[in-house]
N, C-alpha and C positions, 0 to 999 in steps of 0.2 A: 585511414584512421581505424585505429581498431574499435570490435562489435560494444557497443554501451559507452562508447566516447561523443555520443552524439544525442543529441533529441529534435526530433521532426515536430513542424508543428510552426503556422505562421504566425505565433503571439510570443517567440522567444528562441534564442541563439544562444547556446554555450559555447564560447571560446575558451581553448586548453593555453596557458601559456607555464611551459616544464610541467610543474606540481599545484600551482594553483589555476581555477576554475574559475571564470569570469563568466558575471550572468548578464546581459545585456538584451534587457527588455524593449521589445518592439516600444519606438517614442515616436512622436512626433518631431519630424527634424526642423531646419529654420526654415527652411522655405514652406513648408506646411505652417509653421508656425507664423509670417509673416501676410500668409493668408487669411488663416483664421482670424490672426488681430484685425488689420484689412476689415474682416467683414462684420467684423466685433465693434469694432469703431463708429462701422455704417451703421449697424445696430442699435449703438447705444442714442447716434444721433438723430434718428428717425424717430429713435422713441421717445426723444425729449422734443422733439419738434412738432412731436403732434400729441402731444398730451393732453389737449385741449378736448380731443375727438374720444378719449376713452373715459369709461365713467368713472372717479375720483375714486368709489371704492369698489371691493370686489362685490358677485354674487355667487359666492360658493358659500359650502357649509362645515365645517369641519370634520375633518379625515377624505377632502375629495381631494386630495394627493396620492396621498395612495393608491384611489383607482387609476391613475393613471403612468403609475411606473412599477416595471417588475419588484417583485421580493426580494431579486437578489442581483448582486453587482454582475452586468455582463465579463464571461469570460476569457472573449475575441473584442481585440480595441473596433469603436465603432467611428466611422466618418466624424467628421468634426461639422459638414455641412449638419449631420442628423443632429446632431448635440445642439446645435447653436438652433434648432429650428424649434425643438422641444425649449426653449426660452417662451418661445408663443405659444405653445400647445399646454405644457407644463406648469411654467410659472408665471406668468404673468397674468391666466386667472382668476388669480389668487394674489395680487400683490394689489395694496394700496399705496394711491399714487402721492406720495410725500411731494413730489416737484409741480404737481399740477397745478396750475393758477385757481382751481378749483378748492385745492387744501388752505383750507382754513383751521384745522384742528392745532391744539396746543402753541408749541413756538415753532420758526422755522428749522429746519435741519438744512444746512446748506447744501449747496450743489452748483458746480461750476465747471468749465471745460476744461480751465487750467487744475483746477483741483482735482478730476480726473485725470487728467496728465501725469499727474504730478506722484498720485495714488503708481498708476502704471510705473511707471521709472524706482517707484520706493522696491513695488512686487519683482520687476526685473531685476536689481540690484540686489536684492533679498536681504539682506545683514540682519543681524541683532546684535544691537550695539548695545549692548548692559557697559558698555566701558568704553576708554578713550580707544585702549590698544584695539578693541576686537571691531572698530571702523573707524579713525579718528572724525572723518569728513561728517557721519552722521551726529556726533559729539557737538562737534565745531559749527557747525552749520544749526542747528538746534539755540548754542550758545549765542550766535547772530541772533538768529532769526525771534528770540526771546526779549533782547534789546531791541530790536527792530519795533515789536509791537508794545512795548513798553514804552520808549520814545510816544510811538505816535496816540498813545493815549495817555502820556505825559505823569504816565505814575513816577513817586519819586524818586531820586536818582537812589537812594541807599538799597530799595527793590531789584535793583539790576547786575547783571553779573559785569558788566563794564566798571561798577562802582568798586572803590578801593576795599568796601569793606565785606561781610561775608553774604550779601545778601545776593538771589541771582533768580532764576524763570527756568524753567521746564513744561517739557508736554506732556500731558497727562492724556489718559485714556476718555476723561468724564469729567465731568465737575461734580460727582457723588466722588471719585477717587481722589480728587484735588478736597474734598472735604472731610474725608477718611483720613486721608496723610498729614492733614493739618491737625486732627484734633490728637493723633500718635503724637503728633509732632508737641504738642500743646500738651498732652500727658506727662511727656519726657521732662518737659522744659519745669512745669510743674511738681512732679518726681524731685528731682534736683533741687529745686527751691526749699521745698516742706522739710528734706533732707537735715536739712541746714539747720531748720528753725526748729528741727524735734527730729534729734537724734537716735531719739528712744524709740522711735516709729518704725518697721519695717515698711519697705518696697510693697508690700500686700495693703500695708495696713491705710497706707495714705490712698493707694490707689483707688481702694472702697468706699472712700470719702470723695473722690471727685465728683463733679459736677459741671455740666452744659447746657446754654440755654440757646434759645432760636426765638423764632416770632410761630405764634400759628398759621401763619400766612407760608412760613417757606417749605420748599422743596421735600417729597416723600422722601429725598436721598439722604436728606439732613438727620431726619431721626432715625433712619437706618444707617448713618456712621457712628452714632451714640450706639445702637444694639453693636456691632460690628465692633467698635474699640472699648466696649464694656464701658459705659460712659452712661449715667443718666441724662435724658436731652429735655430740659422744660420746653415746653413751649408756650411762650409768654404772650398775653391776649396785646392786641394791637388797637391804635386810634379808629375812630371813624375814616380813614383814609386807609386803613392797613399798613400802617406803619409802628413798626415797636420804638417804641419810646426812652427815652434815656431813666427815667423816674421808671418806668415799669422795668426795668431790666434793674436800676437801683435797689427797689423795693424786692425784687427777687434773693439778690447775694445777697445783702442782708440779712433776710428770712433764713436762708441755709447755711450762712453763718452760724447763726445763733442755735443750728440744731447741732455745731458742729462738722460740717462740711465744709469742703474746699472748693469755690467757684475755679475753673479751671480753664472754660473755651466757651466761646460767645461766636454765632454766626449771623451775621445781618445780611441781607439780601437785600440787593439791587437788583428790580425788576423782579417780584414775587410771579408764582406760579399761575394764582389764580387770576389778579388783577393786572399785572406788572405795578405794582406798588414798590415805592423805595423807603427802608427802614432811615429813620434818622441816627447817620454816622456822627452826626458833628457830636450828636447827644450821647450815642453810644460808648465813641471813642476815648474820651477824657476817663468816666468810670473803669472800663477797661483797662485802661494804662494807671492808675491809681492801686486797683486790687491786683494790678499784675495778672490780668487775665488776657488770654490769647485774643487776639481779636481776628476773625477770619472775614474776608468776604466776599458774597457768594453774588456776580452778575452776569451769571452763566448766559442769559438771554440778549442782557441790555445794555452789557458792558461792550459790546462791538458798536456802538453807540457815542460810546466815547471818543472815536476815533473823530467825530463831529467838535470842533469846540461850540458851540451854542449847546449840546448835550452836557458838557462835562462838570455844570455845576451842581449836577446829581450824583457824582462821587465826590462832593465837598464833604471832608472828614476822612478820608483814605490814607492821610498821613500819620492817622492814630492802629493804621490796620499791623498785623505781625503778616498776614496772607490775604493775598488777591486772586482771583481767580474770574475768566470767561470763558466762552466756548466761542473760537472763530467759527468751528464746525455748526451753529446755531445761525447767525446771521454773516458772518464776515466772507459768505462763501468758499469756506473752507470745507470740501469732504469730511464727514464723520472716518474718523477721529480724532479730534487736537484742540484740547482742553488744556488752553493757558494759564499758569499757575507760577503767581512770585512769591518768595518769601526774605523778609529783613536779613535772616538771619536762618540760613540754609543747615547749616552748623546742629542745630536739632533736630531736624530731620535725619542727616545722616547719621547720626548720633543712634536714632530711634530705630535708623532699618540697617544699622552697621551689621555683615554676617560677612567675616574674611573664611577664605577656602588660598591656600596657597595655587591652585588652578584659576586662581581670580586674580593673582597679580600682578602685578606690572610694573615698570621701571618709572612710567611718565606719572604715577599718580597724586603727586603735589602739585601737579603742571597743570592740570585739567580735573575737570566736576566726571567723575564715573555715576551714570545719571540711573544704575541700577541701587545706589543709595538715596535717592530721592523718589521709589516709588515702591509699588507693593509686590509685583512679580521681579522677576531677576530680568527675562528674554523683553527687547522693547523694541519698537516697529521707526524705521524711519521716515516719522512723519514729517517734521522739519520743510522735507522736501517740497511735501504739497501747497505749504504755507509761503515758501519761498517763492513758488510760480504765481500764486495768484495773489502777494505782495506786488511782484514783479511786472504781470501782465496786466493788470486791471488799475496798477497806481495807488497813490491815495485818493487822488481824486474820483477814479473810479468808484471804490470801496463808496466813497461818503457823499458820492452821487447816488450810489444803490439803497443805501439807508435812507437818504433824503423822499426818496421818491417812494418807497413802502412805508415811512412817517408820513407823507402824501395820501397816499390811497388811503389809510387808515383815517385817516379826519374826511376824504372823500367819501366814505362808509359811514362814518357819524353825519355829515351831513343830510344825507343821504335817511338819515333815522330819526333826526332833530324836524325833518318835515312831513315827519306823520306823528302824526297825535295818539297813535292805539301803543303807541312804542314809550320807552324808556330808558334814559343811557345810566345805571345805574352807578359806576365811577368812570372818572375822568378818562378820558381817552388818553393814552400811555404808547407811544413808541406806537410801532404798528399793531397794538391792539384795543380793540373795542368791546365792551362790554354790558348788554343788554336786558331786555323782557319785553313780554307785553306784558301791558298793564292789564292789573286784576288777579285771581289767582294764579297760584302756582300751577295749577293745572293746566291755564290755557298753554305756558311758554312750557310744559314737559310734551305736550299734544302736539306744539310748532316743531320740538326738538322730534320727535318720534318720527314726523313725518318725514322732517327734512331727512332722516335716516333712511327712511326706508326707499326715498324716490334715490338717491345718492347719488346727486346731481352737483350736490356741495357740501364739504364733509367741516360740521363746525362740531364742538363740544360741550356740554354744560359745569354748570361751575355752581357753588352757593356761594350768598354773601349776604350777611345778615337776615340767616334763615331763609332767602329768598334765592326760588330757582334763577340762575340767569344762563345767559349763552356765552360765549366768548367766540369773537369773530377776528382771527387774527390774520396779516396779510404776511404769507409764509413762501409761497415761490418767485425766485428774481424773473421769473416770466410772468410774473401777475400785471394787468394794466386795466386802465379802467373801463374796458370793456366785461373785464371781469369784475370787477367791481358793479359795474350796473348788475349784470348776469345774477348775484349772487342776491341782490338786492330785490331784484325780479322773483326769485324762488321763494326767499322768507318771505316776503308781502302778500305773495300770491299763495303762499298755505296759511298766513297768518288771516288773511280774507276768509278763507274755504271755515279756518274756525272761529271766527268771530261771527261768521253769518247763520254757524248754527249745524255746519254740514258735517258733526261727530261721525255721523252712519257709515264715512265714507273712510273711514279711519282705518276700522278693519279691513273693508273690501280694498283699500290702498297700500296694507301691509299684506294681503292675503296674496295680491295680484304681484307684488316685491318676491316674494316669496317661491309663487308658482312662476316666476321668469326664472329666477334663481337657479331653480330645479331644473326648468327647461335646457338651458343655458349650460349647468353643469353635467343634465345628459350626452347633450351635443359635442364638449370635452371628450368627454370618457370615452364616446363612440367614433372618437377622432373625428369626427364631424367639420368640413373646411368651411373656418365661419371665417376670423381673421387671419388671414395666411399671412405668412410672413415677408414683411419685404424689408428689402435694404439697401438705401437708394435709389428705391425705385424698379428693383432688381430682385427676382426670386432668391431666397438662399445665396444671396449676394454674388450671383452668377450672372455675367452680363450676355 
């Protein structure tokens, strides 16, 4: 070979073929690569099986990342055992633990074996299916698996892409994105209407007139799809129960009527944020479909709920909806990400995010949904996948065995509170969450709240409701059992004691003492200190 035809050096090979120059970078081949997974596997399962033994959140402080990884990207590949080992040293921490039987914070995020399966095989397969042609099977598989969950929580058939008419299901990234897409879709639909009726209008003119309303009860996501589709979003006060009312959403379009505005999209939620409260659809519904207003609805949490029929009479009125939407990724043990999302009448949406590029078409496209016009980027993940395995593996019975029994735990948690008297369950116990105080000021239950943060022994949240601090105790990992459930009962009572009896003093010396562990703990990190060494299976660096 002649001199400059070559480059030396174990991170890179040029092969000459004629005139062009092939670069073929040192990779990881399969058999390395069947190891690593091999011990990635063991990894992952060791770490769900003993979650129990790590504290639910972290103690570090922020930017103790940084001390612990160079400035700059290594430039010789490094072992795959070191990589997988810096998992323990690295990141975990610093990671709170969303699957611990100990999380109790907000709703659940699911987590499953088949779901991680399921995840793997989507990353192996890699596609981005914006369209039929560029993977049909991720297309087609998606279109199942959308009737599959519709079926089994028995929405109506015009919602389903099996239906004769234009209505069908998709997976969405979120249920802030399933309510984003709904109210474009609700602008469009509206646009066209106004069109009709004042022709003298432009496209600007009606736009600036729309309007959206929600309850104050829902989702942070909600009025950031009103900023996001330029869209004012009321948010209309709710009953004693946290529920928006048919009469208060009435009294709303009206009022904006008369100032000259266009009601346009209406969001009711099933299973609100703070309480799990459900908006009354029955009420909703009818005004909606009268003013020709969208009706979306959002049960991101408590729509996998449905899959129960004794649940299902809390979406009574869904048949007045234009959009549905839940998160499997929330309780149905589905991996984050796959946020279920039907619409009547699909036809406006793609209407709304139609952008043809001749590089985008295709011969089959009357034949099948190109499911890059029913969302907001173009490139989309084959989720389908994950949803199809733990469909598959776990049943329906399984599914609605797993919800029965975290609706269990959660009344096992209120009872649990109904027989101490210093306590208070401030609304009704809802799906697997509970929601509390002690009685007396607000101060004693922000003092319970501070402390149980700082021991982080069990990670719950605080919430207002009717001006009043409360807690929210939600039962969030499918490893929760009533072991944990006592456990978690045993911590609030036993700080709820320490400040009833008077022991403030110990307040600070409890958060000081949090703190100086924290620091301790994150020296010990940094100085590569062997606290937790890593095992896997029982096995160093998954080496037997």
């Amino acid at each position: 070979m002649a001199p400059g035809n070559s480059v030396s050096g174990p991170s890179r090979q040029l092969v000459f073929s004629g005139c062009r120059e092939l670069y073929r970078p040192s990779a990881m081949d399969a058999t390395e690569f069947r190891n690593f997974g091999k011990a990635a596997v063991d990894y992952i399962a060791d770490y769900l099986e003993n979650l129990r033994d790590r504290p639910v959140l972290p103690s570090v402080e922020p930017g103790y990342l940084q001390e612990l990884i160079p400035k700059v990207a290594p430039q010789e590949p490094e072992k795959w055992q070191d990589v997988l080992a810096d998992m323990e040293r690295v990141i975990m921490p610093g990671v709170t633990h969303w699957h611990s039987p100990h999380f109790h914070a907000y709703y659940p995020t699911a987590n499953s074996y088949p779901g991680i399966v399921g995840e793997m095989l989507s990353a192996g397969i890699g596609c981005i299916g914006f369209s039929w042609i560029t993977s049909p099977a991720c297309t087609e598989l998606e279109v199942a698996m959308m009737d599959w969950l519709g079926k089994l929580i028995q929405l109506p058939q015009e919602f389903l892409n099996c239906s004769d008419g234009p209505g069908g299901g998709v997976i969405q990234g979120s249920a802030s994105e399933s309510t984003l897409v709904g109210l474009l879709a609700a602008k469009q639909r509206t646009v066209r209407r106004v069109q009709v009726l004042h022709p003298e209008w432009d496209e600007a003119t009606i736009k600036g007139k729309l309007v959206a309303y929600s309850s104050d009860q829902s989702n942070s996501s909600i009025e950031k799809a009103g900023l996001l589709g330029s869209m004012p979003m009321r948010l209309l006060p709710t009953d004693d129960k946290c529920r928006l009312r048919g009469t208060t959403l009435e009294q709303a379009i009206k009022s904006d009527q008369e100032k000259g505005l266009i009601p346009c999209y209406v969001v009711a939620t099933l299973g609100t944020t703070g309480t799990c409260a459900f908006d009354c659809l029955e009420e909703l519904g009818p005004i909606c479909n009268k003013e020709d207003v969208w009706l979306h609805v959002d049960a991101a949490y408590a729509g996998s709920a449905f899959i129960c029929p004794e649940f299902r009479h809390l979406m009574a009125g869904v048949n007045y909806a234009d959009s549905y939407t839940f998160n499997p990724h929330k309780w149905m043990l589905v991996n984050f990400d796959c946020s279920a999302m039907w619409l009547k009448d699909s036809q406006y949406l793609v209407d709304a995010f139609s952008v043809d590029r001749i590089y985008l078409k295709h011969r089959h496209q009357d034949r099948a949904p190109d499911y890059r016009h029913w969302q907001i980027p173009l490139g989309r993940r084959f989720r389908s996948i994950k949803l199809w395995m733990v469909l598959r593996l776990y049943g329906v019975e399984g599914l609605q065995q797993h919800i029965r029994r975290q609706v269990g735990l959660a009344k096992e948690f209120e009872t649990l509170l109904r027989g101490d008297s210093r306590f208070e369950i401030v609304t009704e116990t809802s799906m697997g969450l509970v929601c509390f105080r002690l009685k007396g000021p607000d101060t004693l239950t922000k003092k319970l709240h501070d402390r149980l943060m700082a021991r982080k022994n069990i990670y719950i949240i605080a919430a207002t409701f009717k001006d009043k601090h409360i807690l929210r105790f939600a039962v969030c990992s499918r490893m929760t059992e009533s072991r944990d459930i006592q456990f978690a009962w045993e911590e609030i009572r036993g700080q709820a004691e320490q400040i009833l009896l008077g022991n403030d003093a110990d307040d600070d010396i409890l958060v000081h003492n949090c703190k100086t562990y924290s620091r301790l703990k994150y020296n010990m990190i940094r100085n590569d200190c062997p606290s937790n060494g890593l095992k896997i299976n029982g096995t160093a660096n998954g080496q037997a």
